[in-house]
N, C-alpha and C positions, 0 to 999 in steps of 0.2 A: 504494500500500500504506500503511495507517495500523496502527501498534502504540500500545498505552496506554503509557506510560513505565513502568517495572517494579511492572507489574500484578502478579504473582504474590505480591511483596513486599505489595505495596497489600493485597491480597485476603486473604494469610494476618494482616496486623495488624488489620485491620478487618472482616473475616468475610465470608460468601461473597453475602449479604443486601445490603453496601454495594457489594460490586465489580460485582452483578447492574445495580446503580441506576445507577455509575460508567457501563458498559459503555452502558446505553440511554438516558445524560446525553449519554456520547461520539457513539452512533448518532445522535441527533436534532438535536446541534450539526451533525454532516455531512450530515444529508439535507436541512437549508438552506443549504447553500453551493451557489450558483449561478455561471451564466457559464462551465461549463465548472471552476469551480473554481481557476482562475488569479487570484492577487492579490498584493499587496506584502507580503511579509512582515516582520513589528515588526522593529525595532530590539535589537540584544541589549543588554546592560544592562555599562555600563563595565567591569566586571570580567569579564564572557564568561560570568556563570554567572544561567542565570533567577531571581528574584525569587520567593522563597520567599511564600507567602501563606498565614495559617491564623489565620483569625478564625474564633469559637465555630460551632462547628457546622459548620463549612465544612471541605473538603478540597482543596485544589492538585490539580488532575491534566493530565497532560501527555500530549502525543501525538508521536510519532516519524512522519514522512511521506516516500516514496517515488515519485517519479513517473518517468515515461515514456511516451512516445508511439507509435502506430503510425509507420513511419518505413522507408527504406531497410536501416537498419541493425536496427531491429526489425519484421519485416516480416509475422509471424502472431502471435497473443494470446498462444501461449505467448513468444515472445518478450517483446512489451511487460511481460509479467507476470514473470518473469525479471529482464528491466531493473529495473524497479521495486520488486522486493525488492531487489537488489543494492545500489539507491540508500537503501532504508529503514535498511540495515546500513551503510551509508556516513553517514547520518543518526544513528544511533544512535553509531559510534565517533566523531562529531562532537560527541558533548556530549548527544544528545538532544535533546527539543524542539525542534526544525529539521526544517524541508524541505531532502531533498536529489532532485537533478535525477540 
């Protein structure tokens, strides 16, 4: 499961034109993640809080991520789908921008 970091904030300061761009900036950064999607995740930044960036024209935008796997414990789609939001909201009271398992 992938959320925009509070998109709806995003959307209502910058209008419905830039969140549309945001959302198919976000789609096409994940339709190139390969391998199954499994990687190292960055380093958080000494004080635990992401690294604010906003040079002319530019906007930060962050994603909150969920995973799960088919498994014993998850053992039909609604399950892993399940899991995986539960991990996204676990992701999210984490600070956001993070994977959680």
């Amino acid at each position: 499961m992938v959320d925009v970091d509070r998109f709806k904030k995003f959307n209502d300061r910058h209008g419905h034109d830039v969140g549309d761009q945001v959302l198919r900036m976000v789609a096409s950064r994940l339709k190139r993640v390969s391998g199954g999607g499994r990687g190292r995740p960055r380093k958080k930044p000494a004080n635990g809080r992401p690294k604010k960036t906003r040079a002319r024209g530019k906007l930060a935008v962050t994603v909150s991520i969920g995973v799960a796997e088919h498994s014993g414990v998850n053992p039909t789609a609604a399950d892993v789908l399940k899991a995986a939001d539960k991990a996204l909201y676990r992701a999210k009271r984490g600070g956001r921008n993070r994977v959680s398992v």
